[in-house]
C-alpha positions as CSV (number, residue, x, y, z in Angstrom):
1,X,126.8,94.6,47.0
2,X,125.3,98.3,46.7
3,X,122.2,97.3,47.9
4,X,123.9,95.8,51.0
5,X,125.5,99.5,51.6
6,X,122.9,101.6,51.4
7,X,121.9,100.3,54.9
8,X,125.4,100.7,56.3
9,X,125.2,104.3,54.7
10,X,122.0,104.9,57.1
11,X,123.3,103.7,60.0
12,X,126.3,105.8,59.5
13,X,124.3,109.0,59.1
14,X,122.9,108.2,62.6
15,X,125.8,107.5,64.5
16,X,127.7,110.7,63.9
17,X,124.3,112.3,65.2
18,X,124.2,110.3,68.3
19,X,128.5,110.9,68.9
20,X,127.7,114.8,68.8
21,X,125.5,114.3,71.4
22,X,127.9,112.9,73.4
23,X,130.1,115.5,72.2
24,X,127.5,117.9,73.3
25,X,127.6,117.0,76.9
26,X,131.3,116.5,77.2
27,X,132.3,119.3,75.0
28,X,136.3,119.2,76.0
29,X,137.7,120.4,72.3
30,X,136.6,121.8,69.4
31,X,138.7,119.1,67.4
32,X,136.0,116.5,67.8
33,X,133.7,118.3,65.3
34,X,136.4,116.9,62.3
35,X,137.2,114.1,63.9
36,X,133.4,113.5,62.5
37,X,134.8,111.6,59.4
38,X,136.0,108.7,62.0
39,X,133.1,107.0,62.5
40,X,132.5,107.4,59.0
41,X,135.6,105.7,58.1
42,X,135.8,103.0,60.6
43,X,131.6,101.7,59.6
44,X,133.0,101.5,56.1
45,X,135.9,98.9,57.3
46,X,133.3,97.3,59.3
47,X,130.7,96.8,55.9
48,X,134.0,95.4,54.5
49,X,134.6,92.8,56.9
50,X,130.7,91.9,56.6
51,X,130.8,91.9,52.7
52,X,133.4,89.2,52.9
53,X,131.3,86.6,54.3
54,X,128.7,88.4,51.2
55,X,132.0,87.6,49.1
56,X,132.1,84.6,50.2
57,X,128.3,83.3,49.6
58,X,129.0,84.1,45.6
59,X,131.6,81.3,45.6
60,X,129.6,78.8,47.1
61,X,126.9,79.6,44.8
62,X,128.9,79.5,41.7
63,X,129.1,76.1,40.9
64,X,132.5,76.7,38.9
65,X,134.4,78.3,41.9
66,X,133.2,76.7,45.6
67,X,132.3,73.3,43.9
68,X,135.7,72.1,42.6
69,X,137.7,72.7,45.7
70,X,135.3,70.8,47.9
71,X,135.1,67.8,44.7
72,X,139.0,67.6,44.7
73,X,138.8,65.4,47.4
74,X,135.9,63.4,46.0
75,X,136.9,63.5,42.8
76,X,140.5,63.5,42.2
77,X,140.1,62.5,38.5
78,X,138.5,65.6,36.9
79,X,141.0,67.7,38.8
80,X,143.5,65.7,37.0
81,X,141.2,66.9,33.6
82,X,141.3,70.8,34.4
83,X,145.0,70.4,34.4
84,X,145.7,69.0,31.0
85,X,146.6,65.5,31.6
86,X,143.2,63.5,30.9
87,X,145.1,60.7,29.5
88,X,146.1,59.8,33.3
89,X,142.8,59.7,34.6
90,X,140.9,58.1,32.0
91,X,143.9,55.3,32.6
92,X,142.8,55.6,36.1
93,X,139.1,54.6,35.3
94,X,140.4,51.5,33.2
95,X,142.4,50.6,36.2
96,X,139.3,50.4,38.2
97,X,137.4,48.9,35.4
98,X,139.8,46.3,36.1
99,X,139.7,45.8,39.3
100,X,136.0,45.4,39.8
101,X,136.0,42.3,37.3
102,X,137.3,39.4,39.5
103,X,136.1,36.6,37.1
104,X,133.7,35.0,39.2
105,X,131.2,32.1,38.5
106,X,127.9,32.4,39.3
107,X,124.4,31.2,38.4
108,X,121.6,33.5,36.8
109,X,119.7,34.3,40.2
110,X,123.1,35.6,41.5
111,X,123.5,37.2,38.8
112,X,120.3,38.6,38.2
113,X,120.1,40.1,42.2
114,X,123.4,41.7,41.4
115,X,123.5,43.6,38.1
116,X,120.5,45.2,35.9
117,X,121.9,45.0,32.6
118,X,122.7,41.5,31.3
119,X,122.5,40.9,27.9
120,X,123.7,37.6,25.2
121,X,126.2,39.0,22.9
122,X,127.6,36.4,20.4
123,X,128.6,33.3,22.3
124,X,128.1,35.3,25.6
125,X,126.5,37.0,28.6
126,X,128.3,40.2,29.4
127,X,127.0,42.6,32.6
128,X,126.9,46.4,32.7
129,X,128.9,47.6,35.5
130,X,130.1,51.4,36.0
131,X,130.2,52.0,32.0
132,X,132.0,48.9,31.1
133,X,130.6,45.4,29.7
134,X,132.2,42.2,31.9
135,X,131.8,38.7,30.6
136,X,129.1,36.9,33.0
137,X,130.6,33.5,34.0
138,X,127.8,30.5,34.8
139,X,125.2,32.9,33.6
140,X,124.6,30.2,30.9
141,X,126.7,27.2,30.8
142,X,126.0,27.3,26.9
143,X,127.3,30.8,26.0
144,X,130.5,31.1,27.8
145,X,132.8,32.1,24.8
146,X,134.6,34.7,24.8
147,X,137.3,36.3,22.5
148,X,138.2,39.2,25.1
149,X,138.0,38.1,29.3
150,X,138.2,41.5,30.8
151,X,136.4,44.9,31.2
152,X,134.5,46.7,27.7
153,X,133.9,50.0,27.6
154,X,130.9,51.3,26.2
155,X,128.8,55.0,25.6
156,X,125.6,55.7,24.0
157,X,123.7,52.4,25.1
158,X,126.2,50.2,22.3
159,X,126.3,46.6,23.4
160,X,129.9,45.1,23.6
161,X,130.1,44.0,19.7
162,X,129.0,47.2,18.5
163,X,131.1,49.0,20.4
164,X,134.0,47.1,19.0
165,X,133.0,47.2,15.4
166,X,133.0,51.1,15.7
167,X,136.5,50.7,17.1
168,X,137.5,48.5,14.3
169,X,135.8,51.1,12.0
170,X,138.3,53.9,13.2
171,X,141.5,51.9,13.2
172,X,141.0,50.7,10.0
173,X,140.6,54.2,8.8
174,X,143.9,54.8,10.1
175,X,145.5,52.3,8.8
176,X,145.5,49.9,11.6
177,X,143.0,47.2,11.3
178,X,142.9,45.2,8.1
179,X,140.8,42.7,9.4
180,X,136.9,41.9,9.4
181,X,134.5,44.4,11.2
182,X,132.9,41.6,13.2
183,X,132.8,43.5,16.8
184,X,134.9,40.4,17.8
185,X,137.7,41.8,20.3
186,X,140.2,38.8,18.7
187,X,143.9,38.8,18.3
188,X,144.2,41.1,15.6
189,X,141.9,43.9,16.9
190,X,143.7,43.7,20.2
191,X,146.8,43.9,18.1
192,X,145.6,47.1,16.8
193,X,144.5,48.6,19.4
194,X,147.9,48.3,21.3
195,X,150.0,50.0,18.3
196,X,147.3,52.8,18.1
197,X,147.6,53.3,21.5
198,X,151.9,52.9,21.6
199,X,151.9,55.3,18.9
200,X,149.4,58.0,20.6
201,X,151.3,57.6,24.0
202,X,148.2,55.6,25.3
203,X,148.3,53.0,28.3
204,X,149.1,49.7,26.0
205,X,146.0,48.0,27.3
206,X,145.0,46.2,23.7
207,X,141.5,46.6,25.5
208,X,138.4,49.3,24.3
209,X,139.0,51.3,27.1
210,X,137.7,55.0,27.4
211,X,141.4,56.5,27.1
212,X,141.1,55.0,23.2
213,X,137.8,55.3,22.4
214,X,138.2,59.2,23.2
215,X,141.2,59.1,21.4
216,X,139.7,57.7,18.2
217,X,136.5,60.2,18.1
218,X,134.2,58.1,19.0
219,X,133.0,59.9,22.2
């Protein structure tokens, strides 16, 4: 910003050379001599108006003022973070967890033009889709059990079962789960999971979503 003045300074200096001049020639008053400061004044309004654009640049650049208001649009959900209720948004991702599982059938080429990451997990083949694990239905007509038909969430690389044993892990230190840590989402881990997440004012999914696996510690 000072660097920017010093220039406007210059200019200034010239200007009230080149009005006597004028002043020179015309010569009608006496008075024009302090109206000197005038020209001083009004440059100074005019370095103001062309700082703010200057002002202006320093929000774009910092990524913490110009980015959020042009992300809002894109990305309502951290919005929703900054203003304290990350619960909703996180319930938000789950909900679109959701709706990109549509239990379909298909056979491994299919399956294998449309997802990267497909791996046998117990009696299984889950895909990786947008941070959640999704059963893979006619990947292989000999592992299609399933204890859990919907959307896994994962973090750190953890395959659906060990993703779940951490959960069970957590709950049971709680006081929660009683059962085996198997990283089998069965009836009584789902069971747990929905009275951890009644009593922490959690969407009652009974599925590892993100919402609980933040609220247990995990991530």
């Amino acid at each position: 910003m000072v660097v920017a003045a010093m220039p406007t300074l210059n200019a200034q200096q010239a200007s009230p050379n080149q009005t006597t001049a004028t002043q020179q020639n015309s010569k009608p008053k006496a008075a024009p001599n302090r109206a000197l400061p005038q020209p001083r004044v009004q440059p100074t309004q005019a370095t103001n108006a062309n700082n703010n654009p200057g002002q202006k640049n320093p929000v774009a650049n910092n990524p913490g003022f110009g980015k959020p208001v042009g992300n809002n649009p894109d990305h309502g959900k951290p919005a929703v973070n900054n203003a304290g209720s990350g619960k909703a948004s996180v319930n938000n991702n789950y909900a679109d967890a959701k709706r990109r599982y549509r239990h379909e059938r298909h056979d491994q080429d299919w399956w294998k033009q449309h997802y990267i990451v497909i791996v046998l997990v117990g009696g299984g083949y889950y895909f990786q889709d947008s941070g959640y694990w999704y059963p893979a239905w006619g990947y292989d007509l000999n592992h299609e059990r399933y204890d859990y038909d919907g959307p896994i969430y994962t973090y750190g690389n953890l395959l659906p079962d060990q993703v779940i044993i951490n959960v069970q892990c957590a709950l049971k230190d709680r006081g929660y789960y009683a059962g085996d840590l198997n990283g089998s989402l069965g009836v009584d881990t789902r069971q747990a999971l929905s009275a951890y997440q009644q009593d922490y004012g959690l969407d009652t999914t009974g599925a590892v979503d993100e919402a609980t696996v933040r609220a247990l510690g995990l991530i």
